[in-house]
gemmi code that builds the backbone of each chain (N, CA, C; Angstrom):
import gemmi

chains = {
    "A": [
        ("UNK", (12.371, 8.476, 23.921), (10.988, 8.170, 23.536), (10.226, 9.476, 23.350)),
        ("UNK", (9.586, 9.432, 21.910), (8.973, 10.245, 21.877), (7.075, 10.466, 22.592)),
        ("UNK", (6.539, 11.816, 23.010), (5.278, 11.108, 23.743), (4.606, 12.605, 22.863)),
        ("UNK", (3.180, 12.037, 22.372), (2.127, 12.863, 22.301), (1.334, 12.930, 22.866)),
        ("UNK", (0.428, 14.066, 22.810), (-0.842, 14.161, 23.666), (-1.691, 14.644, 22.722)),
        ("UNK", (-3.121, 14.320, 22.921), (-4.325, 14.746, 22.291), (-5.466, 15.524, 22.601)),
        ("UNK", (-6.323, 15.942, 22.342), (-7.548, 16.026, 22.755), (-7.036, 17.030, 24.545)),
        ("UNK", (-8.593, 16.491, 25.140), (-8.212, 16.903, 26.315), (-6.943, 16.347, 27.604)),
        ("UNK", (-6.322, 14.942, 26.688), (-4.957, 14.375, 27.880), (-4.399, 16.018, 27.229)),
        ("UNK", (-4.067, 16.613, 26.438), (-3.288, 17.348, 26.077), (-3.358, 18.541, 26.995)),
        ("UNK", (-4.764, 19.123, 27.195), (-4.995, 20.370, 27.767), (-4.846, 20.100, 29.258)),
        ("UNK", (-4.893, 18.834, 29.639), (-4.903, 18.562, 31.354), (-2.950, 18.645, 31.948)),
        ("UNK", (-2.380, 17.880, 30.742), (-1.042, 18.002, 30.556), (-0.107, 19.161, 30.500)),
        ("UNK", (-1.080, 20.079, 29.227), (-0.637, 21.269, 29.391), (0.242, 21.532, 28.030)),
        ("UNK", (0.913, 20.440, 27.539), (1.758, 20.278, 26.504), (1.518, 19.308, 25.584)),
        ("UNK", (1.778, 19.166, 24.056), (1.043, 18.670, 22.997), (2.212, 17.261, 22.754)),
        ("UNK", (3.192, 17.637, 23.080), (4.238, 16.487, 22.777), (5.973, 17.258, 24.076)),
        ("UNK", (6.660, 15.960, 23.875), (7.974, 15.991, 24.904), (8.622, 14.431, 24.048)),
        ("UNK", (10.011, 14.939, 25.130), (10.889, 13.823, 24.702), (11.183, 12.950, 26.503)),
        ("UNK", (11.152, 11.482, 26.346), (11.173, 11.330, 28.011), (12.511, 9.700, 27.895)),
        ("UNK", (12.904, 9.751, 28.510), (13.517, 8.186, 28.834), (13.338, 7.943, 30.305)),
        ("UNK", (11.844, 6.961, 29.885), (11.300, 6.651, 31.291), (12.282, 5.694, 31.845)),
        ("UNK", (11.967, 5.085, 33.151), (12.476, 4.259, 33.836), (13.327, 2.441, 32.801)),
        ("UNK", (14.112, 1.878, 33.609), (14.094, 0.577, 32.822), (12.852, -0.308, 32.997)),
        ("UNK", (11.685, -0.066, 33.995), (10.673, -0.922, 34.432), (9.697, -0.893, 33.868)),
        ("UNK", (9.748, 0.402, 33.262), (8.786, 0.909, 32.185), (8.449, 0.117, 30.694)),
        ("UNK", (7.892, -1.213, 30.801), (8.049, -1.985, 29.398), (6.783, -2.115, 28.836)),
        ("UNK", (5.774, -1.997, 29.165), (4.075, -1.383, 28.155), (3.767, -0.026, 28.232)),
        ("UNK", (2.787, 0.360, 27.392), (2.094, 1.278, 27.401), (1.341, 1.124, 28.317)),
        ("UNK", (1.190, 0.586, 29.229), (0.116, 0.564, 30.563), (1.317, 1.110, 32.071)),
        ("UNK", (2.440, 0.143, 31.570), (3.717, 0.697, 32.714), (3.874, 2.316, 32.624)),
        ("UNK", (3.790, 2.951, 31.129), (4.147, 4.340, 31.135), (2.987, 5.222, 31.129)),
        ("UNK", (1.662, 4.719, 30.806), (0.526, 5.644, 31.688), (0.859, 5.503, 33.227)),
        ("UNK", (1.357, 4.636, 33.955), (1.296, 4.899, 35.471), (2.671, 5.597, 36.113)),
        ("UNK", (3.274, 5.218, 34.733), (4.904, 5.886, 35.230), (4.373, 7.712, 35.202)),
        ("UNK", (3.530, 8.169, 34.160), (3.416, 9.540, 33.982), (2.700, 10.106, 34.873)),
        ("UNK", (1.675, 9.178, 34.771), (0.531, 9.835, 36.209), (1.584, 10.279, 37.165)),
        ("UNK", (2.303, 9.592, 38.045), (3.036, 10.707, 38.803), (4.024, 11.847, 38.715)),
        ("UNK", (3.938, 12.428, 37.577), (4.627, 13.070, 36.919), (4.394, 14.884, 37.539)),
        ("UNK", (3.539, 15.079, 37.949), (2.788, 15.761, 38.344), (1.294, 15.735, 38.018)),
        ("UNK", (0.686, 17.394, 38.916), (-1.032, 17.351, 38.796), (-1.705, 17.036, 37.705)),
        ("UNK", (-1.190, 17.705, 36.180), (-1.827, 17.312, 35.246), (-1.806, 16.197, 35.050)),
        ("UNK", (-0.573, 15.844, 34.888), (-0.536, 14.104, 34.578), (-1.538, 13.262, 35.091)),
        ("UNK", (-1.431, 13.561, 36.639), (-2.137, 12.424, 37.584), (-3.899, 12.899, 36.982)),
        ("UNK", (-4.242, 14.053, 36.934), (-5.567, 14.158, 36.565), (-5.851, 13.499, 34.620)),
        ("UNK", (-4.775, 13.929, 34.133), (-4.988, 12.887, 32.501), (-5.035, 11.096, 32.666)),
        ("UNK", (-4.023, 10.945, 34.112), (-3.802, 9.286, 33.538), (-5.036, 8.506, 34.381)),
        ("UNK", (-5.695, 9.578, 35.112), (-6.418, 8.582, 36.347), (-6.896, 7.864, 36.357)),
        ("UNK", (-7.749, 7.587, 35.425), (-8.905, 6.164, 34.611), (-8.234, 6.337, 33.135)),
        ("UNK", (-7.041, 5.062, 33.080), (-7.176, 5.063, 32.180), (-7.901, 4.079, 30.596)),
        ("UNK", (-8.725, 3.700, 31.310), (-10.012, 2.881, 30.405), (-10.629, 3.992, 30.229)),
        ("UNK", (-10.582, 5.411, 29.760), (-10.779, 6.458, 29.115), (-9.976, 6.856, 28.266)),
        ("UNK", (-8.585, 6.485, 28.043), (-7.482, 6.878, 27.244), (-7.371, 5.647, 25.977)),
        ("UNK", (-6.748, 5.973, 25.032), (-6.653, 5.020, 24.075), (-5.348, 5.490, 23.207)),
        ("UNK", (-3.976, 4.908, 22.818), (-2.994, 4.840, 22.759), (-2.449, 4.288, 21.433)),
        ("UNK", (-1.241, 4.723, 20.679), (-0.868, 4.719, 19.560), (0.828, 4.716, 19.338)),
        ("UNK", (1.796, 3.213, 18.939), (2.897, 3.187, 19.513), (2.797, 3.043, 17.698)),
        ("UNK", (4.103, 4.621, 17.512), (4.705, 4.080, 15.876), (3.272, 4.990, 15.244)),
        ("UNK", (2.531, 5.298, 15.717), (1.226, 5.624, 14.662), (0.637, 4.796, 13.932)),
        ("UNK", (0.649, 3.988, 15.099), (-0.918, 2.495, 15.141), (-1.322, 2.626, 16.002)),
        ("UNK", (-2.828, 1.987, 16.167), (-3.232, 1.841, 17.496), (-3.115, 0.494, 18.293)),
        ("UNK", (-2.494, 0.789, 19.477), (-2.256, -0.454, 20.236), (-2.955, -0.205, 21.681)),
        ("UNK", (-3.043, -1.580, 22.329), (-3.536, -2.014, 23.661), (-2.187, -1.179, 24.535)),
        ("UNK", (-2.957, -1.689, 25.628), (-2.116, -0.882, 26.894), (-1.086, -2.134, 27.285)),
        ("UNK", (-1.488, -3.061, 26.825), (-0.759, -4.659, 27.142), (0.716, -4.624, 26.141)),
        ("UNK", (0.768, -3.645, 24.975), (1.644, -3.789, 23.944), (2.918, -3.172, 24.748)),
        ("UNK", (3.982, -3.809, 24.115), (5.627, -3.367, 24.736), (5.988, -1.935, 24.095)),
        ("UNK", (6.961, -1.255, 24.665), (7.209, -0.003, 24.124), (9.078, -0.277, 23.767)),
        ("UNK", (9.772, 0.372, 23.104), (11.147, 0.963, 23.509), (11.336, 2.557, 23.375)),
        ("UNK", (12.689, 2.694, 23.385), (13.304, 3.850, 23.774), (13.384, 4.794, 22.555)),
        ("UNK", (12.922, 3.976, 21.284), (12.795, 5.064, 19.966), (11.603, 4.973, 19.554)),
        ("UNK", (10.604, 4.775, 20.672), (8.998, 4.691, 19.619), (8.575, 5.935, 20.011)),
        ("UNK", (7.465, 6.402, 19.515), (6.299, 7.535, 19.091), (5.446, 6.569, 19.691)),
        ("UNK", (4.839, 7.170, 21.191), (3.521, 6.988, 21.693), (2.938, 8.301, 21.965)),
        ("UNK", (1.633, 7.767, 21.255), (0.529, 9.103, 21.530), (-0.424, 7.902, 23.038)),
        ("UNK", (-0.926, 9.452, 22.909), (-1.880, 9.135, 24.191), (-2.967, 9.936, 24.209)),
        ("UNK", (-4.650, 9.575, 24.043), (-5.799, 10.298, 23.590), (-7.054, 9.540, 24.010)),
        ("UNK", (-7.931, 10.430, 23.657), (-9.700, 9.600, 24.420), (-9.396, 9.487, 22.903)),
        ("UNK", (-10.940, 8.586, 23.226), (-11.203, 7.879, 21.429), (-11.942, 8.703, 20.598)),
        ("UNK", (-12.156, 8.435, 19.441), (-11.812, 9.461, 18.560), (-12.922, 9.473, 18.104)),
        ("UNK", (-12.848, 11.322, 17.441), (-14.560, 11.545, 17.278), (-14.730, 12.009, 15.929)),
        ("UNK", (-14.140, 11.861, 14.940), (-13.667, 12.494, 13.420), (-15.062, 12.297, 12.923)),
        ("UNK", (-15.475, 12.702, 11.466), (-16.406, 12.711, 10.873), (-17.447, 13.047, 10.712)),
    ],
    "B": [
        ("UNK", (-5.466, 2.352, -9.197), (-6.761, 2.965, -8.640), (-5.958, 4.518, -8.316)),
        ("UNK", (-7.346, 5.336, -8.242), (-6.995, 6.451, -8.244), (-7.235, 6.930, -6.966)),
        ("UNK", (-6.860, 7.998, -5.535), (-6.511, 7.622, -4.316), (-6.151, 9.056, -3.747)),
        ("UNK", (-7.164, 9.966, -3.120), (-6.859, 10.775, -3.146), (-7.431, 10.947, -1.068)),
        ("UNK", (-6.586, 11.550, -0.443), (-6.679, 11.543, 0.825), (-6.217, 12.937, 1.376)),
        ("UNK", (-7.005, 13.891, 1.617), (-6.204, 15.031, 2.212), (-7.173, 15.255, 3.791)),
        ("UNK", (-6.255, 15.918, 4.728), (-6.651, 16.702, 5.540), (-6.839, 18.013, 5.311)),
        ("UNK", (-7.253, 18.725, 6.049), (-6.954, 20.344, 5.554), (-8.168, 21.185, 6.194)),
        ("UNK", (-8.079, 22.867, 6.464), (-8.043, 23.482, 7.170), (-9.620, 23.979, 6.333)),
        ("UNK", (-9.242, 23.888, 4.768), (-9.824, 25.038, 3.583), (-11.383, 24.324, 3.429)),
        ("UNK", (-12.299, 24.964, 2.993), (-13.612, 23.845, 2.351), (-13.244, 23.185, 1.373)),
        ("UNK", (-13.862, 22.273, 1.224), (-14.146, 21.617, -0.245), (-15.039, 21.962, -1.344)),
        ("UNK", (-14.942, 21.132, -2.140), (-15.423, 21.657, -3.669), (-16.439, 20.529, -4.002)),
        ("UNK", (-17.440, 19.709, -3.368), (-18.013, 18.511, -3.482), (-18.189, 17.960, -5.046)),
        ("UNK", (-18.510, 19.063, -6.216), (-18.600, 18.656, -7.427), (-17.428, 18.045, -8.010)),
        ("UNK", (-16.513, 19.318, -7.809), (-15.281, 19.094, -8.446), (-14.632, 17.978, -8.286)),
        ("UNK", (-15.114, 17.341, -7.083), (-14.503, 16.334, -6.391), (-14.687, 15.377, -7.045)),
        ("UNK", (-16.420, 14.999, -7.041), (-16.812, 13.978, -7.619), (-16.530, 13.873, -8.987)),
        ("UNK", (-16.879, 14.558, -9.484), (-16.298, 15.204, -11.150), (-14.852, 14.236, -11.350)),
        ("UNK", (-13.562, 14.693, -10.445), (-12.546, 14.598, -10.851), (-12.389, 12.883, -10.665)),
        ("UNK", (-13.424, 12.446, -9.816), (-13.184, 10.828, -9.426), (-14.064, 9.947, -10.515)),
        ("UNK", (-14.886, 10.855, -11.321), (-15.542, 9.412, -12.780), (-15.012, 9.554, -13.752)),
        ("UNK", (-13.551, 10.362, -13.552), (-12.999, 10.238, -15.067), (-12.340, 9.156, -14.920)),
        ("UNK", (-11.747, 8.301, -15.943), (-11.306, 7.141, -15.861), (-12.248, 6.166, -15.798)),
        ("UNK", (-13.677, 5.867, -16.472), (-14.460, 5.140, -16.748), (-15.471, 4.738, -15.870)),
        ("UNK", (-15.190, 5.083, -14.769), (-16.266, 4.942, -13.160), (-18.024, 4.841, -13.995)),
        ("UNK", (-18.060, 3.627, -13.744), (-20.009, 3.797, -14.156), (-20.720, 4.492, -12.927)),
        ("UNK", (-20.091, 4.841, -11.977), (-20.531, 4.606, -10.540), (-20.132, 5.999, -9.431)),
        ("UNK", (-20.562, 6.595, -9.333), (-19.471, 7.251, -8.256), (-20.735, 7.191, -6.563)),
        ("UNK", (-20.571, 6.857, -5.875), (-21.044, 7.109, -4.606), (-20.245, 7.888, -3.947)),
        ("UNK", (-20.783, 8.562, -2.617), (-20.382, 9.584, -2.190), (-21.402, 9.934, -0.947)),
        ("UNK", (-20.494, 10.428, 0.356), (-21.172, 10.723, 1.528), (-20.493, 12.131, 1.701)),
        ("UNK", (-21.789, 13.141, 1.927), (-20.337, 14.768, 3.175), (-21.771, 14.325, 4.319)),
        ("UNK", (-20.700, 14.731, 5.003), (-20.768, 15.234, 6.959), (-20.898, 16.836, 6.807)),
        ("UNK", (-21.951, 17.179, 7.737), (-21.666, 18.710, 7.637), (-21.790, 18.586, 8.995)),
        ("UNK", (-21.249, 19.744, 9.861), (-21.998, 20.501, 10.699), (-23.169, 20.827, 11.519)),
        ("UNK", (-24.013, 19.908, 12.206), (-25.583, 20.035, 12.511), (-25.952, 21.548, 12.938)),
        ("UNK", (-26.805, 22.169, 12.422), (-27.313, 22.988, 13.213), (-28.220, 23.077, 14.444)),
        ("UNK", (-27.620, 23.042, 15.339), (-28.207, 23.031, 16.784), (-27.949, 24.350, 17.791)),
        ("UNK", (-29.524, 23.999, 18.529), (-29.418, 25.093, 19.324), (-28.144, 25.659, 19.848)),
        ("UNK", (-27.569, 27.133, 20.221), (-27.013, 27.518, 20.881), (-25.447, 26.823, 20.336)),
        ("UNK", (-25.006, 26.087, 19.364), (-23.762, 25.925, 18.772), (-23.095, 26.848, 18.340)),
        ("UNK", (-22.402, 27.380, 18.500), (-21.501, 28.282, 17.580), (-20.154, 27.569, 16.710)),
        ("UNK", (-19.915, 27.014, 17.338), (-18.343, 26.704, 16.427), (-18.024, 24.686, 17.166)),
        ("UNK", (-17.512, 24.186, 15.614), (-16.738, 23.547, 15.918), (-15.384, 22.734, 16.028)),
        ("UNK", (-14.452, 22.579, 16.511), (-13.051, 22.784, 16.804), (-12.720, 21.080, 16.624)),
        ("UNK", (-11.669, 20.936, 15.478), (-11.408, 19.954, 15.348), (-9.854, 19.934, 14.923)),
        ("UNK", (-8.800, 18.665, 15.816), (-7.717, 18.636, 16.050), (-7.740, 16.803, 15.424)),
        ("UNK", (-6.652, 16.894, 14.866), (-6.263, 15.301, 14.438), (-4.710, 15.181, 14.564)),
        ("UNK", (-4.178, 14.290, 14.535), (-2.478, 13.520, 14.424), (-1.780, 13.366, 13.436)),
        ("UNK", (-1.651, 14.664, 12.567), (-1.002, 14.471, 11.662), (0.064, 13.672, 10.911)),
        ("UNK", (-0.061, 12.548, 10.251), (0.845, 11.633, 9.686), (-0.345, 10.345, 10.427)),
        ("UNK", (-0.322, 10.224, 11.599), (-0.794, 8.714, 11.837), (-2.324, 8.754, 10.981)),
        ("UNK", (-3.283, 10.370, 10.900), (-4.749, 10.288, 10.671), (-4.510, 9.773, 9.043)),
        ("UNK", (-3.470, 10.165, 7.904), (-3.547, 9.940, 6.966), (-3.298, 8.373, 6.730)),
        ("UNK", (-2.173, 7.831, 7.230), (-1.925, 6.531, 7.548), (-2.886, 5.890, 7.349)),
        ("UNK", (-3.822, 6.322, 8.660), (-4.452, 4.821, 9.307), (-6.068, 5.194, 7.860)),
        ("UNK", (-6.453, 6.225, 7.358), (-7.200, 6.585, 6.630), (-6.723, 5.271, 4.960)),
        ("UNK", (-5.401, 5.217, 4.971), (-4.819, 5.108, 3.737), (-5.471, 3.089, 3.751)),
        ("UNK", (-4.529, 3.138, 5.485), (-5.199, 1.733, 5.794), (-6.080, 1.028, 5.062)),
        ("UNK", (-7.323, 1.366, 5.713), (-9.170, 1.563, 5.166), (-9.263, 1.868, 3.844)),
        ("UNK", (-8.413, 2.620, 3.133), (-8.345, 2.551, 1.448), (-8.200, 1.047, 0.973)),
        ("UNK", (-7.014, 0.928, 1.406), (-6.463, -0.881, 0.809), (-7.394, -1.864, 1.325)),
        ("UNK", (-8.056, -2.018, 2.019), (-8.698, -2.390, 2.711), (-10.218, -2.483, 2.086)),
        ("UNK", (-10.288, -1.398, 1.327), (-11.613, -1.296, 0.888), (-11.523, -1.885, -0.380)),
        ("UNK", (-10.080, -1.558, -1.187), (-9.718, -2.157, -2.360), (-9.541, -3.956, -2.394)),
        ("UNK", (-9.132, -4.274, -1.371), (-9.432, -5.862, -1.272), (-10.959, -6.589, -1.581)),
        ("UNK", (-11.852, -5.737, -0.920), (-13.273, -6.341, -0.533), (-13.822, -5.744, -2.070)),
        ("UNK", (-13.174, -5.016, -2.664), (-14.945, -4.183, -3.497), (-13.857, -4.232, -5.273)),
        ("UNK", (-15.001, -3.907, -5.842), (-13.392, -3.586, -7.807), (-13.730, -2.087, -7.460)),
        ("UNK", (-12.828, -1.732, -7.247), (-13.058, 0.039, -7.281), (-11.868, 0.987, -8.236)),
        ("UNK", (-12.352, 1.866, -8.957), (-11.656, 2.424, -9.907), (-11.045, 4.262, -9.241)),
        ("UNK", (-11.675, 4.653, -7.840), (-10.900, 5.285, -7.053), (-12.044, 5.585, -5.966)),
        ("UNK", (-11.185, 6.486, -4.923), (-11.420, 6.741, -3.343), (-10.803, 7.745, -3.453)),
        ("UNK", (-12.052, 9.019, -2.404), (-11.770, 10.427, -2.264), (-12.148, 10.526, -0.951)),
        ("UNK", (-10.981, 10.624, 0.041), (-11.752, 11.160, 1.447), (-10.924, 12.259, 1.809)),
        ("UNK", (-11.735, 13.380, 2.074), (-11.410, 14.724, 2.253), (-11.789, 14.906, 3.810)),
        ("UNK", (-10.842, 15.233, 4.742), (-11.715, 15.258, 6.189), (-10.770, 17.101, 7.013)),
        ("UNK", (-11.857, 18.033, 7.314), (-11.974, 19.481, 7.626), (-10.767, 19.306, 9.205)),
        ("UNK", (-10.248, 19.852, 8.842), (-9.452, 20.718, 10.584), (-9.713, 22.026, 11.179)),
        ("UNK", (-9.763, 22.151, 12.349), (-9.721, 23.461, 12.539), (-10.814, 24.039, 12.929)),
        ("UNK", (-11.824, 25.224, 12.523), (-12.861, 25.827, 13.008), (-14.023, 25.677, 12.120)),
        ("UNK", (-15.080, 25.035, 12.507), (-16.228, 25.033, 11.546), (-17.209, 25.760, 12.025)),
        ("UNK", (-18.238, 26.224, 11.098), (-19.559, 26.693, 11.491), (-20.570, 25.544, 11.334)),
        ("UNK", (-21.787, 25.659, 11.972), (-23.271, 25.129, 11.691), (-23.276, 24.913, 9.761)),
        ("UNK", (-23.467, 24.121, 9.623), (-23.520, 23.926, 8.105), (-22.019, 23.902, 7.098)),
        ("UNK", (-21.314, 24.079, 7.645), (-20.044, 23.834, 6.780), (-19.794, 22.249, 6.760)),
        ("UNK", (-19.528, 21.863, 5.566), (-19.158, 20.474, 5.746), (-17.764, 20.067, 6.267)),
        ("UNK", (-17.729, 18.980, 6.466), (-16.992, 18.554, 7.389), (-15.871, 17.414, 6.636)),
        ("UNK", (-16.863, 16.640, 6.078), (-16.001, 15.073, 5.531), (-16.797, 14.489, 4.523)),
        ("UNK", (-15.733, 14.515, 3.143), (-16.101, 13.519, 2.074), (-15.549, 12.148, 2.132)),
        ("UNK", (-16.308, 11.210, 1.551), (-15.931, 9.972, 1.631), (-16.546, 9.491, -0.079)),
        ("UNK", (-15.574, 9.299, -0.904), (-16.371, 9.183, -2.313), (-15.595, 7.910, -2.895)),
        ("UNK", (-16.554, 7.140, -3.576), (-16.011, 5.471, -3.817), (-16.765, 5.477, -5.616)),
        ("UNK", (-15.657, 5.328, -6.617), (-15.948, 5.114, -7.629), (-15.666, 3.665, -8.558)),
        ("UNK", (-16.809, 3.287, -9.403), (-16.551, 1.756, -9.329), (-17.362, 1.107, -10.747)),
        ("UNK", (-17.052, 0.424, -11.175), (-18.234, 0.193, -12.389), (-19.250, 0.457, -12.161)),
        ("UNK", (-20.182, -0.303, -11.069), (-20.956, -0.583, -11.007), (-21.469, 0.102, -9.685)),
        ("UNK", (-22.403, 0.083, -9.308), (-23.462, 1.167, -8.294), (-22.609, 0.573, -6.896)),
        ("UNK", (-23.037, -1.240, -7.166), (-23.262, -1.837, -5.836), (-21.886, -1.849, -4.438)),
        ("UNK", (-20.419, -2.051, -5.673), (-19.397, -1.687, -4.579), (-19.069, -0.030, -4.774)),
        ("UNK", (-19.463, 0.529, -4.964), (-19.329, 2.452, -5.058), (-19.952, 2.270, -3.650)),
        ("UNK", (-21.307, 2.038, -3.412), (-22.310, 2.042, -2.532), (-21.581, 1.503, -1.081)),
        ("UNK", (-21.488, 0.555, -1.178), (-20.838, -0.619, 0.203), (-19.355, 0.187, 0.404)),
        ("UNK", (-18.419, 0.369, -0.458), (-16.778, 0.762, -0.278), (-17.044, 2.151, 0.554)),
        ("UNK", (-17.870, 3.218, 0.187), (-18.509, 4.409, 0.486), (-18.914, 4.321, 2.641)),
        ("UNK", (-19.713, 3.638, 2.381), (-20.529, 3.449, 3.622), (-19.139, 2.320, 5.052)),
        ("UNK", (-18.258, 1.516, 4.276), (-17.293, 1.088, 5.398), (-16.217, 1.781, 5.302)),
        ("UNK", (-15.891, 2.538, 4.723), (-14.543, 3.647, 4.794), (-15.428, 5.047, 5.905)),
        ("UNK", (-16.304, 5.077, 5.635), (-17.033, 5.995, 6.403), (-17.220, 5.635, 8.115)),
        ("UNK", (-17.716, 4.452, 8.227), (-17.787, 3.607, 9.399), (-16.615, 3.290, 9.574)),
        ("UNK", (-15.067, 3.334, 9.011), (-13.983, 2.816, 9.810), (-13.566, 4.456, 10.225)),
        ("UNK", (-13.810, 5.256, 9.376), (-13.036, 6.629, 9.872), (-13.500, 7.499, 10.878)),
        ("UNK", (-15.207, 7.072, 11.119), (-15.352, 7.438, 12.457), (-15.107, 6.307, 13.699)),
        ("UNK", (-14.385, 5.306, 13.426), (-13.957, 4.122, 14.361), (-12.486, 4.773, 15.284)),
        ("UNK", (-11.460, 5.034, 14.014), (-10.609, 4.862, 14.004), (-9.314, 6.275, 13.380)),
        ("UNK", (-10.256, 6.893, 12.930), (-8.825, 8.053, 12.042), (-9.015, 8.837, 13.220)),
        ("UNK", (-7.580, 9.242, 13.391), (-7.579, 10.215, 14.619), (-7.581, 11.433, 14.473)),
        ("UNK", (-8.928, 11.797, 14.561), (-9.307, 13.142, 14.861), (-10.569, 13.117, 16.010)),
        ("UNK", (-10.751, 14.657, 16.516), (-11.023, 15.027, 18.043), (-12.058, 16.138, 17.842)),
        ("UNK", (-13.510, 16.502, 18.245), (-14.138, 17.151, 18.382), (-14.255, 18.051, 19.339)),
        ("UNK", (-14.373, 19.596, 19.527), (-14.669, 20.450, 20.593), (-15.772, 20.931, 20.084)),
        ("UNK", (-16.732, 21.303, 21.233), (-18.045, 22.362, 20.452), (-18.087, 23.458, 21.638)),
        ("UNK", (-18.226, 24.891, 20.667), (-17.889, 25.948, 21.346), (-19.955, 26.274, 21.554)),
        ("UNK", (-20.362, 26.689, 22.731), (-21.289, 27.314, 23.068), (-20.957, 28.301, 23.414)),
        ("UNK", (-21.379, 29.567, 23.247), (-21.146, 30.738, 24.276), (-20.357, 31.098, 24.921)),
        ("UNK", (-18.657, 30.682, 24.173), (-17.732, 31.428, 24.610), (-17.357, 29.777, 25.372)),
        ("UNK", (-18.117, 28.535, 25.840), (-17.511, 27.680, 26.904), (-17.300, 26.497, 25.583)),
        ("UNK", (-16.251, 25.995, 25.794), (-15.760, 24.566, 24.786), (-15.956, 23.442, 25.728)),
        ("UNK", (-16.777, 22.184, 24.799), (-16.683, 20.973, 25.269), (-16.215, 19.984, 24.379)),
        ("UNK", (-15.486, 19.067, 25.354), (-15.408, 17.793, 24.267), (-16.194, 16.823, 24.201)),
        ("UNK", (-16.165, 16.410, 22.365), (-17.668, 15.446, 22.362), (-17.165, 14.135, 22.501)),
        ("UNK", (-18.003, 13.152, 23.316), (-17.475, 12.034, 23.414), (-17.927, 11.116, 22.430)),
        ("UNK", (-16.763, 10.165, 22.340), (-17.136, 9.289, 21.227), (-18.378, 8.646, 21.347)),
        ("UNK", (-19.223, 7.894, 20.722), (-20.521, 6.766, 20.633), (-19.938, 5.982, 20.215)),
        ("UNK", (-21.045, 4.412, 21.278), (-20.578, 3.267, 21.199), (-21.190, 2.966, 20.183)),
        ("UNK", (-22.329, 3.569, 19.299), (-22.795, 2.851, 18.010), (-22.192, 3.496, 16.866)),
        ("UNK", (-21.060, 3.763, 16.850), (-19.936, 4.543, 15.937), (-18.359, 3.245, 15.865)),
        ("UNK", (-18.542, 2.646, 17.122), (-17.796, 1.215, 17.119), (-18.569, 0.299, 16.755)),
        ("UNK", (-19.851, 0.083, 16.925), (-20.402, -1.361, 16.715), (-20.321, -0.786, 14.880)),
        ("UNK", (-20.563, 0.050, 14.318), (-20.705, 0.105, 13.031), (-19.694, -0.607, 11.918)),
        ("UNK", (-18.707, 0.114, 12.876), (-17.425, -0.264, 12.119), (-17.609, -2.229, 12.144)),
        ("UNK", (-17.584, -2.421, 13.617), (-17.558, -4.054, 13.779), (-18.168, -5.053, 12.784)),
        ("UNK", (-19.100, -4.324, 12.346), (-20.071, -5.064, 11.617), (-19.624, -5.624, 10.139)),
        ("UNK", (-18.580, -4.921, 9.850), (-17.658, -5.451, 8.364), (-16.785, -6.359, 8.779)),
        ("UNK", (-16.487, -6.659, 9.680), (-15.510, -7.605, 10.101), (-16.523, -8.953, 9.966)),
    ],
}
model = gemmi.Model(1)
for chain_id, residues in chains.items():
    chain = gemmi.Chain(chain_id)
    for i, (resn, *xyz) in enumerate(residues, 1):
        res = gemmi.Residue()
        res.name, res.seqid = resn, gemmi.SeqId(i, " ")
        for name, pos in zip(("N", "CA", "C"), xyz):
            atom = gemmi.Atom()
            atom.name, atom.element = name, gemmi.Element(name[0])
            atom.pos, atom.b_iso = gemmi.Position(*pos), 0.0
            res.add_atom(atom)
        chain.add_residue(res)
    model.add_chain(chain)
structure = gemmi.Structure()
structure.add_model(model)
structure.setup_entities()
């Protein structure tokens, strides 16, 4: 699985993108914000509230409720301020 | 329809732009830029987007606009990278027979791309960077075409 980062999840993280094969328990985008938070300090300080984060499986935007697998592209970012 | 979508680092050319979008019979061209506000104590502003998904989901809101309106083309040009106070930022240009969908196609491609295209604001003061947070009347805008 591929994972991005944005904005400031990126700078708290430290790194802009990685490659991960989370757990088998790991089946939403809500399971793998909590799987990362313990990942270490940055993590835990990017994932802590995450009703501040807003998420993108494939390069759409999806809920935290949506399923993931083992060959998707999830980003992970605050909401967006373009224009 | 004619369909032109870039990101990019460089300024734009606002005439040329519009220029290049009423050939092909356009009675109509509407057109919005974003610049830069000049405000106290701003120096710079720093803008990062998702390359491949921002064009995507931008392209989205094209088809999208082409369902609802007769449009004869769409120009949205949106800045990366480092801006000053007054540099523009983002074209959004809707060409069309007629005034009324140039006008409307213009104004909800504009309201979905600050909803939804992923890009990210920093503003540099005095050497310290912040990030700007989104506004909730930047979502209700968008909502309102639905």
């Amino acid at each position: 699985m591929k994972l991005l980062y944005f904005a400031w999840v990126r700078q708290k993280i430290g790194k802009n993108e990685e490659t991960l094969s989370p757990p088998p328990n790991v089946a939403t985008i809500a399971d793998l914000a909590a799987h990362l938070r313990g990942q270490g300090p940055g993590y835990a300080d990017a994932f802590a509230d995450t009703s501040l984060l807003r998420a993108a499986r494939n390069q759409e935007h999806v809920g935290f409720d949506s399923s993931i697998g083992p060959d998707d592209e999830i980003a992970f970012f605050p909401p967006v301020t373009g224009g | 329809m004619r369909t032109t979508i870039r990101v990019q680092a460089e300024p734009f050319d606002v005439a040329a732009e519009l220029d290049a979008l009423s050939r092909g019979g356009a009675g109509a061209v509407a057109s919005f830029t974003g610049y830069v506000r000049q405000e106290d104590g701003l120096d710079a502003l720093l803008l990062e987007h998702y390359p491949g998904m921002t064009e995507r989901e931008i392209a989205r809101h094209v088809e999208a606009a082409q369902t609802r309106w007769a449009l004869l083309g769409i120009t949205i040009i949106h800045r990366v990278g480092e801006l000053r106070p007054s540099d523009p930022i983002v074209l959004v240009a809707a060409a069309s027979a007629h005034r009324a969908d140039a006008f409307r196609a213009c104004e909800f491609l504009m309201d979905h791309l600050k909803h939804s295209a992923t890009f990210w604001k920093r503003e540099r003061r005095g050497g310290e960077t912040r990030w700007i947070e989104a506004k909730a009347s930047d979502d209700a805008a968008a909502k309102r075409w639905t």
